[in-house]
N, CA, C and O of each residue as an XYZ file, in Angstrom:
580
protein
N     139.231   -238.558    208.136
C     138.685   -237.618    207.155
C     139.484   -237.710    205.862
O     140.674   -238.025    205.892
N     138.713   -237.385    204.497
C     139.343   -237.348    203.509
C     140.495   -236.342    202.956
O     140.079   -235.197    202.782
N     141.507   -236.500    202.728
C     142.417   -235.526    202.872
C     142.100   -234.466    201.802
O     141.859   -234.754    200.629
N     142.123   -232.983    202.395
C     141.563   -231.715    201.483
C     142.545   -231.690    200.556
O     142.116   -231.176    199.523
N     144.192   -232.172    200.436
C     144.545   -232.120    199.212
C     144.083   -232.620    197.827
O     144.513   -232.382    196.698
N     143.081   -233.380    198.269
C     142.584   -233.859    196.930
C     141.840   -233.208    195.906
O     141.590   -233.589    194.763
N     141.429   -231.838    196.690
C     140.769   -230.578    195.844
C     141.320   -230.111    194.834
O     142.092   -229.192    195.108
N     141.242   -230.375    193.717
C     141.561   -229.554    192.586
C     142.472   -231.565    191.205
O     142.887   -231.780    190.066
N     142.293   -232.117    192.163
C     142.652   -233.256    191.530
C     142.229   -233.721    190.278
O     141.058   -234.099    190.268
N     142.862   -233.809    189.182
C     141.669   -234.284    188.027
C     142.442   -235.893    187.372
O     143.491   -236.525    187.493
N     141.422   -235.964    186.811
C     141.609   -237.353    186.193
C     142.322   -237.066    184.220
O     142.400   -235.999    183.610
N     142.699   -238.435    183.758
C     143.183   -237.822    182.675
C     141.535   -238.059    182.200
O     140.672   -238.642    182.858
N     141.365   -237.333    180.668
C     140.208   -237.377    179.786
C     140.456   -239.231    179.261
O     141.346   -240.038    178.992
N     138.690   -239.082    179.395
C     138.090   -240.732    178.824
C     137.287   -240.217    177.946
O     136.542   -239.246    178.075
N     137.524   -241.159    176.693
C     136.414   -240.930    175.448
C     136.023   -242.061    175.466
O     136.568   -243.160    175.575
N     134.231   -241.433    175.258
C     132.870   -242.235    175.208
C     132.854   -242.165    173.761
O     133.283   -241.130    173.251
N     132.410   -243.141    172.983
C     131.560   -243.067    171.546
C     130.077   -243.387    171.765
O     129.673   -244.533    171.967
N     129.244   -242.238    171.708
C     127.942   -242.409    172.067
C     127.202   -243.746    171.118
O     127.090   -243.677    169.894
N     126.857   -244.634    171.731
C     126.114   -245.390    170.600
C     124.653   -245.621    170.809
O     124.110   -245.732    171.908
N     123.911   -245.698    169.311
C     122.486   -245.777    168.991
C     121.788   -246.838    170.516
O     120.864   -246.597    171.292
N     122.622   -247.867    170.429
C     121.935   -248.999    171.563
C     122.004   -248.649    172.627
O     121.142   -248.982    173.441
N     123.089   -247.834    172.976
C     123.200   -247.077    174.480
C     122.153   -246.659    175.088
O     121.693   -247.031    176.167
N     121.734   -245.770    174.276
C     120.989   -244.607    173.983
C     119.547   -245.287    174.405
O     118.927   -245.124    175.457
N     119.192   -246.119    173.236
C     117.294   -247.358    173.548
C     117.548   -247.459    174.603
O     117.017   -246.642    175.355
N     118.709   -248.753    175.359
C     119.016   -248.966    176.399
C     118.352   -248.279    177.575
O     117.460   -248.791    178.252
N     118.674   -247.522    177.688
C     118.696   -246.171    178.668
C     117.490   -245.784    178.554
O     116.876   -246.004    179.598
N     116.788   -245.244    177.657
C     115.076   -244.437    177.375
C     114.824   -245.837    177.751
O     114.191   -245.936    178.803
N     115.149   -246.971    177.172
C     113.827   -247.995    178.020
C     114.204   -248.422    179.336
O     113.321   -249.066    179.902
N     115.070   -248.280    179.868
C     115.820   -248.870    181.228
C     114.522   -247.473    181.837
O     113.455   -247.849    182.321
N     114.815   -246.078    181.719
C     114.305   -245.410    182.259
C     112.520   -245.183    182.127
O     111.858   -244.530    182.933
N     112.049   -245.795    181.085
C     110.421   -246.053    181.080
C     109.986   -244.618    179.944
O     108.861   -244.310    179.552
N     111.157   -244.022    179.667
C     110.603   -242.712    178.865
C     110.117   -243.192    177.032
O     110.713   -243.869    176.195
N     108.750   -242.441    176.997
C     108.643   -242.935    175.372
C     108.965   -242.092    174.567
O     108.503   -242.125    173.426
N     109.760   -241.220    174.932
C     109.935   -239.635    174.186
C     110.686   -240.752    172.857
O     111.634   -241.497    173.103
N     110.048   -240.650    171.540
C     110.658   -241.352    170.564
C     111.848   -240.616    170.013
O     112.635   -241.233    169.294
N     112.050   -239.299    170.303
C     113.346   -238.932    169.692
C     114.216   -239.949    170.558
O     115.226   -239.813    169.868
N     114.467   -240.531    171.179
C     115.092   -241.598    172.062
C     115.708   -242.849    171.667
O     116.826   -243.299    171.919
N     114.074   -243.639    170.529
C     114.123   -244.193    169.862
C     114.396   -244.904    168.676
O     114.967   -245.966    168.428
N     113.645   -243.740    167.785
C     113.266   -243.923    166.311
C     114.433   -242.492    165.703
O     114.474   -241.371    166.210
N     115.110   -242.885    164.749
C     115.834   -241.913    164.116
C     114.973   -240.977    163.272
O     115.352   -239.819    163.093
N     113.718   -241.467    162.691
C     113.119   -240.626    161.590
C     112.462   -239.195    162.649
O     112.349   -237.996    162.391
N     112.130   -240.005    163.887
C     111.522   -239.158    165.021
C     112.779   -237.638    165.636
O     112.583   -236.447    165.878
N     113.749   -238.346    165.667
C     114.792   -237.543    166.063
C     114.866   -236.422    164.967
O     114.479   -235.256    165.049
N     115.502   -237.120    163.854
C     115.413   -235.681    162.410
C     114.269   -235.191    162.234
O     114.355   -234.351    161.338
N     113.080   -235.287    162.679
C     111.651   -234.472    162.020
C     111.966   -233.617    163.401
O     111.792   -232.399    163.377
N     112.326   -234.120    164.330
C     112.292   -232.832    166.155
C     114.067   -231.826    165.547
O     114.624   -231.019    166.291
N     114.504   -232.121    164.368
C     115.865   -231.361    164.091
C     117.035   -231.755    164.319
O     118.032   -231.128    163.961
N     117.052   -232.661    164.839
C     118.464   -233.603    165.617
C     119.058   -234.507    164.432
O     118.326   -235.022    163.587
N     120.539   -234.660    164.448
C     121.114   -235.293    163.284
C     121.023   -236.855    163.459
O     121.184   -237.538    162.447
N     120.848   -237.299    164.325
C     120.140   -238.694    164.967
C     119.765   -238.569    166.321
O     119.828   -237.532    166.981
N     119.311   -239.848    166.767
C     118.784   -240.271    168.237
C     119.733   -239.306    169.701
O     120.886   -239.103    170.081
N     118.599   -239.034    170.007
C     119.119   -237.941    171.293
C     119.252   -238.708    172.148
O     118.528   -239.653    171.835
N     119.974   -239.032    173.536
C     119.758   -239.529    174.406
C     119.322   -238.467    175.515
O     119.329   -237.273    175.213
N     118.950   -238.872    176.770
C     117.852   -238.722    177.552
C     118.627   -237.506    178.371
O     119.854   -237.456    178.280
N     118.026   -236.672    179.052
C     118.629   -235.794    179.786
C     119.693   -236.272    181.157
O     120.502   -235.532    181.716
N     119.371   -237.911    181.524
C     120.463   -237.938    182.449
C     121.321   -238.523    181.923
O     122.292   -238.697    182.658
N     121.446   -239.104    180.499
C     122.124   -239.824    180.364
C     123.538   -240.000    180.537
O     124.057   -241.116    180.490
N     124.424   -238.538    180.810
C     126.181   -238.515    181.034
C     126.320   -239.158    182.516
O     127.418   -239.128    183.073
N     125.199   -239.736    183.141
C     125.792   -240.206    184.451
C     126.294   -241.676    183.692
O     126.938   -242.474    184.374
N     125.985   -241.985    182.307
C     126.530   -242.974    181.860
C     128.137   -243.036    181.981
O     128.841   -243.976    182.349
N     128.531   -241.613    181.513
C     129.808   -241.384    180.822
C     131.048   -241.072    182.147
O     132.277   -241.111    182.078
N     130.176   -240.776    183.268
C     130.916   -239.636    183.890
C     131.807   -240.906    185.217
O     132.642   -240.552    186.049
N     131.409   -241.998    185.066
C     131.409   -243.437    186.375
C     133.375   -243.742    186.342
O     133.841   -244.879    186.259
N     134.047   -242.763    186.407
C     135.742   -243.186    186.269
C     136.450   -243.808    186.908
O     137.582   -243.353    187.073
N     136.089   -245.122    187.543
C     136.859   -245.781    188.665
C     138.052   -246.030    188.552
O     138.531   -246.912    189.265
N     138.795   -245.387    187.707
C     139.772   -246.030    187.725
C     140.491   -244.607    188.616
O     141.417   -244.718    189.420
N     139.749   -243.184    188.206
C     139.875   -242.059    188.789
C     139.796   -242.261    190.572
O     140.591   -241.924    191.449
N     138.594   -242.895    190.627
C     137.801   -242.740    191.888
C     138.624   -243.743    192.596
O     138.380   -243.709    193.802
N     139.734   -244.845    192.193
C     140.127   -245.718    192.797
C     141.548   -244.994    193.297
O     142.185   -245.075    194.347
N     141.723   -244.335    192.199
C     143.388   -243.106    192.504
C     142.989   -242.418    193.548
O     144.075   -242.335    194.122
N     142.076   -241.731    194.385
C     141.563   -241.504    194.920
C     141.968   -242.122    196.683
O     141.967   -241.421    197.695
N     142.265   -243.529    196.604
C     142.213   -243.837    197.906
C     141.214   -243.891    198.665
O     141.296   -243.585    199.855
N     140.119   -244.287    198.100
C     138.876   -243.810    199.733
C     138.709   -245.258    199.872
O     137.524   -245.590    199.905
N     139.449   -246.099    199.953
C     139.168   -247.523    200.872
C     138.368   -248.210    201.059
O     138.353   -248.699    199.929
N     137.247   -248.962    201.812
C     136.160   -249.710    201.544
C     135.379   -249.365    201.743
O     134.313   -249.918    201.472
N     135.538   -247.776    202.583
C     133.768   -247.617    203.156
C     132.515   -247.354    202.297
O     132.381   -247.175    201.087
N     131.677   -247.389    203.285
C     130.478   -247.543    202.482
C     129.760   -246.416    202.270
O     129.289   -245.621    203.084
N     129.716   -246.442    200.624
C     129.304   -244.923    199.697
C     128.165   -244.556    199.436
O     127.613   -245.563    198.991
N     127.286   -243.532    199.434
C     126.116   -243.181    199.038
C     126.086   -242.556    198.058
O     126.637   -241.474    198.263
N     125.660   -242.668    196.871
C     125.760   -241.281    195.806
C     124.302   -240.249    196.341
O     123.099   -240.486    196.448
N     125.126   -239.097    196.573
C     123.712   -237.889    197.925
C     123.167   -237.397    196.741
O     121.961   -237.180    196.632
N     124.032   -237.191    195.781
C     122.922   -235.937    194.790
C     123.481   -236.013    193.307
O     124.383   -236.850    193.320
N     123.347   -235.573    192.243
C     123.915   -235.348    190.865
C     123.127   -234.035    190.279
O     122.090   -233.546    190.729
N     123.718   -233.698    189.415
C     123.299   -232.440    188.998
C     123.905   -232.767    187.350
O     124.852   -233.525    187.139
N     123.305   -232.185    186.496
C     123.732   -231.893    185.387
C     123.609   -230.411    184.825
O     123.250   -229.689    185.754
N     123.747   -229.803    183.832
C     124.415   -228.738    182.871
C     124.424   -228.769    181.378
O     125.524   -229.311    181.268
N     124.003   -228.585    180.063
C     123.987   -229.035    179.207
C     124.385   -228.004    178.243
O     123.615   -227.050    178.348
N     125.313   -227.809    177.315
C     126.005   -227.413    176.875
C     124.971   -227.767    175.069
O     124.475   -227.084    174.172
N     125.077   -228.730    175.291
C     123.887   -229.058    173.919
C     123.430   -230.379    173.971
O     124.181   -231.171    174.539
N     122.021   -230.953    173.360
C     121.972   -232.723    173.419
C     123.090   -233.326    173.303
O     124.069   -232.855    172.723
N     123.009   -234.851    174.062
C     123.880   -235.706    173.532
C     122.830   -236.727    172.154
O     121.824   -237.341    172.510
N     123.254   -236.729    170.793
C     123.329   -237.660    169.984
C     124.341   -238.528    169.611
O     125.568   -238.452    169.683
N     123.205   -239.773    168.998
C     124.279   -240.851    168.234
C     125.667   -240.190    167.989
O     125.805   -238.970    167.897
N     126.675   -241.079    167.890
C     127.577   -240.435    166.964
C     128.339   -240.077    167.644
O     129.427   -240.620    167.452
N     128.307   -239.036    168.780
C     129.024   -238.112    169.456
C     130.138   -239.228    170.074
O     130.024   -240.389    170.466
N     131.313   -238.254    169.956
C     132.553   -239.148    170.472
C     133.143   -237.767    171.916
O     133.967   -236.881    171.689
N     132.348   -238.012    173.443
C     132.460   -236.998    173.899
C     133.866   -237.662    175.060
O     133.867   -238.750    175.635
N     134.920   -236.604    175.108
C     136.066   -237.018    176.277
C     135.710   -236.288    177.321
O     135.566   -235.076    177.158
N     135.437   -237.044    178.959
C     135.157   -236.735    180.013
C     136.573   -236.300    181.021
O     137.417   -237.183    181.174
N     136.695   -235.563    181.383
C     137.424   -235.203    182.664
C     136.883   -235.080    184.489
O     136.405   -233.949    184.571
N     136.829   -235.451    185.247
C     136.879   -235.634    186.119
C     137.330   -234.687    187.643
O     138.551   -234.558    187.742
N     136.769   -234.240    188.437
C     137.837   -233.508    188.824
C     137.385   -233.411    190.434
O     136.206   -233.762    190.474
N     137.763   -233.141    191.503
C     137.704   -233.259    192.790
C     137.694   -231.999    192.981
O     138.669   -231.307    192.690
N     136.056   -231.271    193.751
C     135.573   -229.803    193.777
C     135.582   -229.648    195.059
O     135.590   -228.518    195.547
N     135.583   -230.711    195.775
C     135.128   -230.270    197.200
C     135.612   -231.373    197.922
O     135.572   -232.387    197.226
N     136.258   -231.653    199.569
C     136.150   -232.653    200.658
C     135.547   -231.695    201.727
O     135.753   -230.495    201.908
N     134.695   -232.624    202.418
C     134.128   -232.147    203.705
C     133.794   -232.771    204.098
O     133.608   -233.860    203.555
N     133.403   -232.437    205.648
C     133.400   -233.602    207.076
C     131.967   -232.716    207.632
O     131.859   -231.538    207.975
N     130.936   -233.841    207.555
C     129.790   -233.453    208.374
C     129.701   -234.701    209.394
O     130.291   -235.781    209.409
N     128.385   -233.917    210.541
C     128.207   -235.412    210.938
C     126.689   -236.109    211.078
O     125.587   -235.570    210.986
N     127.039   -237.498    211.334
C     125.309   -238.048    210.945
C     125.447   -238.581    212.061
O     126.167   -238.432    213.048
N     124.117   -239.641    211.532
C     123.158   -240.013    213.158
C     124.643   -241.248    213.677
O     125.017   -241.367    214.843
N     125.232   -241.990    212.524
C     126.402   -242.795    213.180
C     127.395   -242.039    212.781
O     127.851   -242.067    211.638
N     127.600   -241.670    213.246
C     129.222   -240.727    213.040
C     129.699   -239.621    212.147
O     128.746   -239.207    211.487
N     130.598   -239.108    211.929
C     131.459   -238.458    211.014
C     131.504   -238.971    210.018
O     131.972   -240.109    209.981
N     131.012   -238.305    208.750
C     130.927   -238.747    207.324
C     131.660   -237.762    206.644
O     132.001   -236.647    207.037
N     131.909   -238.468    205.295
C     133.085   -237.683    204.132
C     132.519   -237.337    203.190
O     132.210   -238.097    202.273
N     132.246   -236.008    203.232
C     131.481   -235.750    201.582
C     132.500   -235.573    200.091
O     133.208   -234.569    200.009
N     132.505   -236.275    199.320
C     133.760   -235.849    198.183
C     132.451   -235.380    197.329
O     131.357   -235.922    197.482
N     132.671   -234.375    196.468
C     132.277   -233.695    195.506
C     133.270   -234.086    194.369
O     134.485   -233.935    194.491
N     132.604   -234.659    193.122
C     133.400   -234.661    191.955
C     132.361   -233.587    190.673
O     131.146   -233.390    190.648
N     133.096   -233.247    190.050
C     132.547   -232.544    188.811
C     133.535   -233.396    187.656
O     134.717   -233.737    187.613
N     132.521   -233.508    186.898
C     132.819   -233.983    185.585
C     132.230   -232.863    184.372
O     131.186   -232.216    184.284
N     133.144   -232.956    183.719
C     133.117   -231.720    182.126
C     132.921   -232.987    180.589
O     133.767   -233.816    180.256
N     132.352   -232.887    180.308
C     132.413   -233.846    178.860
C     132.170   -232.498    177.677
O     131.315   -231.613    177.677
N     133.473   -232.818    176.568
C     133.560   -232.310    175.390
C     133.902   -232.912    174.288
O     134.861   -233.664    174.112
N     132.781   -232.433    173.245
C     132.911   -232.611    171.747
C     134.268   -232.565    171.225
O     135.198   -231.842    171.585
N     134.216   -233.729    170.038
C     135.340   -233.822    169.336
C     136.078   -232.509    168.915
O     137.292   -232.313    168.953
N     134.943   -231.518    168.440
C     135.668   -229.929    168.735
C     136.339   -229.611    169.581
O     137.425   -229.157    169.220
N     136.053   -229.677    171.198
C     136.748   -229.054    172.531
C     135.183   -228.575    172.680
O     135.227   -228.069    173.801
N     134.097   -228.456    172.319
C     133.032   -228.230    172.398
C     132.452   -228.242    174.334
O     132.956   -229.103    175.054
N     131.965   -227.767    174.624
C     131.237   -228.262    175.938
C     129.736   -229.073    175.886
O     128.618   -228.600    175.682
N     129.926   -229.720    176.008
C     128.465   -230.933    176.146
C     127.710   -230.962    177.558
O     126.589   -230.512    177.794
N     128.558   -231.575    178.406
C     127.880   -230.993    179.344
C     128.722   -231.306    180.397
O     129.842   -231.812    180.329
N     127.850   -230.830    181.760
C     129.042   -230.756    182.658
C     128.149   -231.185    184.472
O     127.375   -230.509    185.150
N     128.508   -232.027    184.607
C     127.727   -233.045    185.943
C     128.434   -232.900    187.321
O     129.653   -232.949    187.155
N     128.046   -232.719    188.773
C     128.654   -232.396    189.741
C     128.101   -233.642    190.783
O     126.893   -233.864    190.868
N     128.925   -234.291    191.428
C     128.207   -235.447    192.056
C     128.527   -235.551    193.639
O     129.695   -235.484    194.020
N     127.380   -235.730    194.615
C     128.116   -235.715    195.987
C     127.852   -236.538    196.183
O     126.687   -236.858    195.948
N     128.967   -237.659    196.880
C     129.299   -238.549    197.304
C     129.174   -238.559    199.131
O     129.563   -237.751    199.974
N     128.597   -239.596    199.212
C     128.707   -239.838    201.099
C     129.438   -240.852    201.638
O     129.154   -241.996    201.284
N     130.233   -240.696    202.343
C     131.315   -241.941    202.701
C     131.305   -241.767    204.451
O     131.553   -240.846    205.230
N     130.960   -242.913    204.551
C     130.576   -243.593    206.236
C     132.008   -243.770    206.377
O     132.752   -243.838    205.399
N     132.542   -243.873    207.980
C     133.623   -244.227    208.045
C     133.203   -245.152    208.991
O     132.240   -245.135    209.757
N     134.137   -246.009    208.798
C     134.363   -247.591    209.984
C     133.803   -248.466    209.453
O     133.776   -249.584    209.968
């Protein structure tokens, strides 16, 4: 089992610089034509100071392996079970948002092959202010053996 000291664990802050291509990237990776996505003239006529990116887009920001490798969870094999997001305000162009990381939960359920490890991470991303942008909670499934 994953050791419960790891509850309350955080990572140091990573800064993202949101960029315009990210952003297309993503609305077309995901099939959405919402043109505030797109087109900048589209974004400022909907009120936005440029291109919005998409409502899931902080699962871009939030991926910290270098966190998740401090971590220790070894080779087994991971499921991402769920994500959740929180939004504090759009993400646009421009935005230079620093992510933190943090370990909310370990727990031990069991499945059809064995005893599995649930880690819960929450991630917080904030504006160059200290602003809150938004804030993502992710459960993780870890098979053992």
């Amino acid at each position: 089992m994953l050791d419960k000291s790891l509850i309350g664990r955080e990572s140091e802050p990573v800064v993202h610089d949101v960029e315009k291509g990210a952003i297309r990237r993503f609305a077309e990776a995901l099939g959405d034509p919402n043109p505030i996505y797109v087109e900048e003239d589209a974004a400022r006529a909907a009120g936005h100071p440029a291109l919005v990116a998409p409502p899931t887009f902080p699962a871009v920001l939030t991926g910290n392996e270098r966190f998740r490798h401090s971590l220790d969870l070894g080779t087994r094999s991971l499921l991402h079970g769920e994500q959740q997001f929180e939004y504090g305000r759009p993400i646009v162009a421009g935005d230079r948002i620093s992510v933190k990381t943090r370990v909310a939960d370990v727990q031990e359920r069991a499945g059809a092959s064995g005893p599995m490890d649930i880690l819960v991470l929450e991630d917080e991303g904030r504006d160059a202010q200290g602003a809150l942008v938004f804030k993502a909670r992710s459960v993780l499934v870890l098979r053992r053996g």
